[in-house]
Residue, then its C-alpha position, 0 to 999 in steps of 0.5 A: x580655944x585661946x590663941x598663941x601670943x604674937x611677939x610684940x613687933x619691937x621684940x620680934x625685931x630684937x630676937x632677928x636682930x640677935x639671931x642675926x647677930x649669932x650668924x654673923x659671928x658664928x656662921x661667917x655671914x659678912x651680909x647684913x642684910x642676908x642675915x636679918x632676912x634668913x633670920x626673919x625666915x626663921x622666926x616667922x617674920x613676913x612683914x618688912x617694917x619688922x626688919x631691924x635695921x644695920x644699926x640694930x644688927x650692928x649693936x647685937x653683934x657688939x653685944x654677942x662678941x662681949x658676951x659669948x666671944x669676949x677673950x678670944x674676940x680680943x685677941x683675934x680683934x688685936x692679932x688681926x689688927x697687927x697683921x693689917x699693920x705689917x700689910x698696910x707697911x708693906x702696901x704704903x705706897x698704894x695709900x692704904x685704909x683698914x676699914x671693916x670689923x677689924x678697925x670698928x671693934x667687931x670682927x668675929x672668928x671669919x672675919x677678913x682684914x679689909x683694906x682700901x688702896x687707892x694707887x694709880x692704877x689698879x695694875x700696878x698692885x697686880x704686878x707688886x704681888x706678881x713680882x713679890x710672888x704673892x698668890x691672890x685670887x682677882x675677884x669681879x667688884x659688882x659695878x651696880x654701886x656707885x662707889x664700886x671699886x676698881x678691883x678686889x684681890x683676896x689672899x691669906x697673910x699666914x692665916x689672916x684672910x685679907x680682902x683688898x679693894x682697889x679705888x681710883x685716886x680721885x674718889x680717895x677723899x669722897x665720902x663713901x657709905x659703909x657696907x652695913x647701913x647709911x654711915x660714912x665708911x670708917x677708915x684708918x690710915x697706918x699711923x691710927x691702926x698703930x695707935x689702936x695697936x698700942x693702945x691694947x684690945x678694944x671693944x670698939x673704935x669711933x673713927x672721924x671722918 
C-alpha cells in the first residue's frame, strides 16, 4: 500500500503561514503567534521548526489583503488613518505615535487604531478622558515584558476601536520591539500620519527609526 505524500516542510510552513494570515484578517486574531500555532493544529504540524516566522506571517497578511480584501482593505486602511489623526490632535499634548497595522499597511476588518502617549503621568490622560466625558475601559498591560506600558485605555472613536498604551516619559526614544517579531516597533508622530494621509490609501508604510 502506497503512503500518503508528506508536504514538503517549507511548503507545510507557507500553508499555516497563509492559514494564519486568513485568521488574522477574517477572524480578528491580533496574535501572531496564537495564530500560527492554532494554524499549525489544523494542518497537522507537530514540530516547532515548521512554524513560520512573524515575518513569514507578516508577508501573507499583506498578500491576503491585496487580494481577497483589496478595496475595502484601502478604504478602511485610509478611514482609519483619519480617525487616528483627529485623535492623535485632540491627545497631542500627551505626545502620541500611531503604530500597529493601521500605520504599516495592513490592518484588516477588526483591526484597532493603536497609539502610544508617553505623558507624564498615566493619570492625567484618565482625568482628560474623565473631564471630556470620554467612556473607556482600563485594562491591566502584563508587566512580564520589559518594555510593558504603564496603562492601556480602550474606547470607540465612532465606530473606530482605539487601543491607547501609555508609557513612562523616559522609555520615549529607546528602542522597543514590535509585537510580531524581533523588528523595531514602527511609530509615526502626527505630522507623518497626515502625510500617509495626503498621500492616499497605501499597501504599505516603511517607517525609520
Amino acid at each position: 500500500m502506497t503512503r500518503p505524500a508528506v508536504p514538503h516542510r517549507s511548503n507545510l510552513r507557507r500553508e499555516i503561514a497563509a492559514l494564519a494570515a486568513r485568521m488574522i484578517a477574517e477572524d480578528g486574531i491580533s496574535d501572531y503567534g496564537f495564530a500560527k500555532r492554532k494554524a499549525a493544529r489544523q494542518l497537522g504540524a507537530v514540530n516547532a521548526d515548521e512554524l513560520p516566522n512573524n515575518a513569514e506571517i507578516d508577508a501573507e497578511v499583506r498578500t491576503y489583503l491585496s487580494v481577497f480584501q483589496d478595496e475595502e482593505h484601502l478604504e478602511r486602511q485610509q478611514f482609519m488613518r483619519v480617525a487616528a489623526a483627529e485623535i492623535m490632535r485632540e491627545l497631542e499634548a500627551f505626545r502620541p505615535y500611531l503604530t500597529g497595522a493601521v500605520l504599516e499597511g495592513t490592518a484588516g476588518r477588526y483591526a484597532e487604531v493603536e497609539i502610544d502617549l508617553f505623558p507624564e503621568s498615566a493619570k492625567e490622560v484618565e482625568i482628560f478622558f474623565l473631564n471630556h466625558a470620554v467612556n473607556y475601559e482600563h485594562r491591566e498591560p502584563r508587566r512580564n515584558q520589559p518594555d510593558a506600558p504603564e496603562a492601556i485605555l480602550v474606547f470607540d472613536w465612532g465606530d473606530v476601536p482605539v487601543k491607547l498604551r501609555i508609557y513612562s516619559p523616559d522609555v520615549e526614544r529607546l528602542t522597543r520591539r514590535g509585537p510580531h517579531g524581533a523588528r523595531q516597533m514602527e511609530r509615526a508622530r502626527l505630522a507623518t500620519v497626515e502625510t500617509l494621509i495626503k498621500q492616499g490609501p497605501a499597501e504599505s508604510i516603511d517607517i525609520q527609526p
